[in-house]
C-alpha positions in Angstrom: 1.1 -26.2 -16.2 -1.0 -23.9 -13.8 -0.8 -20.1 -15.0 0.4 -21.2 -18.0 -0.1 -18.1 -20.8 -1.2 -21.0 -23.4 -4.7 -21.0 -21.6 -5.9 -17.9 -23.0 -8.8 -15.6 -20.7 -12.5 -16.5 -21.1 -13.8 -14.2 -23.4 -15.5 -11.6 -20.8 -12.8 -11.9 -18.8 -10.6 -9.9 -21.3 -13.7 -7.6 -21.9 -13.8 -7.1 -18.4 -10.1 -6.0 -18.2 -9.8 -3.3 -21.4 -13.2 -2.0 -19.6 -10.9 -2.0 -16.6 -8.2 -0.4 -18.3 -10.4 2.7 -19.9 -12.1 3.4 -16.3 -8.4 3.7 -14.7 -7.3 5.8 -17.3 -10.2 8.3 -17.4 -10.0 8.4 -13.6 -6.3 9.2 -14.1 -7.1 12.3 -16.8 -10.0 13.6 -14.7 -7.5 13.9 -11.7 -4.8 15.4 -13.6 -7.6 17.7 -14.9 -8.8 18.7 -11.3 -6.5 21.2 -9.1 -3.4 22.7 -10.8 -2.4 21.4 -14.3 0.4 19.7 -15.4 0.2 20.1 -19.3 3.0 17.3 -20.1 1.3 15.0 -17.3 -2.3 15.9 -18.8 -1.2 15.1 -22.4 0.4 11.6 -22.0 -2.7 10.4 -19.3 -5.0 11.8 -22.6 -2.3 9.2 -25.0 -3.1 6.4 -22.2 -6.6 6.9 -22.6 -6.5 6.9 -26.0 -4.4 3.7 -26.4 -7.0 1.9 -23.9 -10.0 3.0 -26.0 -9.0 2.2 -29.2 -7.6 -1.2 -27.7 -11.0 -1.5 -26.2 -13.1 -0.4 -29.6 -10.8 -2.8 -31.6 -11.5 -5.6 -29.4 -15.4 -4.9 -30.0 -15.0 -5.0 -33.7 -12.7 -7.8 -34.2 -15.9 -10.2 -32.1 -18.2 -8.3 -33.8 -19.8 -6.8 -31.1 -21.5 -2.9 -30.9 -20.0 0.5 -30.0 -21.8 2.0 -27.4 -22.4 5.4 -28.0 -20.2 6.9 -25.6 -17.5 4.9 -26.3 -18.1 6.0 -30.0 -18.0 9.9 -28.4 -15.2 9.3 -26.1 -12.8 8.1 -28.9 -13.8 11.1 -31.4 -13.4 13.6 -28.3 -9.8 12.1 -27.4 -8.9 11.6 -31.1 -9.9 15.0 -32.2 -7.9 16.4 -28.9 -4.7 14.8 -30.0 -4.8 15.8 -33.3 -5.3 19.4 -32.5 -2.1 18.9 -30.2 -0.3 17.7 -33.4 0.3 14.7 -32.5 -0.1 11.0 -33.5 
């Protein structure tokens, strides 16, 4: 059946879309970071880009793949942001 979700992506294909995903986020935080802030609109772009990271960082791990550096960085930076915010 055509766009059946039984046919799952080819492999870079999925890759290609959690790369996708971190680029649009971070675009969205450096927006919100440029002109006048919005704390509350700041901090849940910052949870989005988290979430597409570590979606991203997992996906590397679980096919065995390496962390490039700045992803590696990124994540610690974002990590180490929310927690400072108390948040999880």
């Amino acid at each position: 059946m055509p766009g059946s979700s039984s046919i799952p992506p080819s492999s870079g294909s999925q890759l290609d879309d959690l790369r996708t995903a971190v680029r649009a986020a971070r675009s969205d935080v450096e927006l919100l970071r440029s002109g006048k802030v919005d704390p509350a609109l700041l901090l849940t772009a910052r949870g989005v880009l988290l979430e597409a990271l570590e979606i991203y960082a997992a996906e590397l791990v679980r096919r065995r793949l390496p962390m490039p550096p700045a992803l590696r960085d990124d994540l610690r930076l974002q990590r180490g942001i929310r927690a400072a915010r108390g948040l999880r």
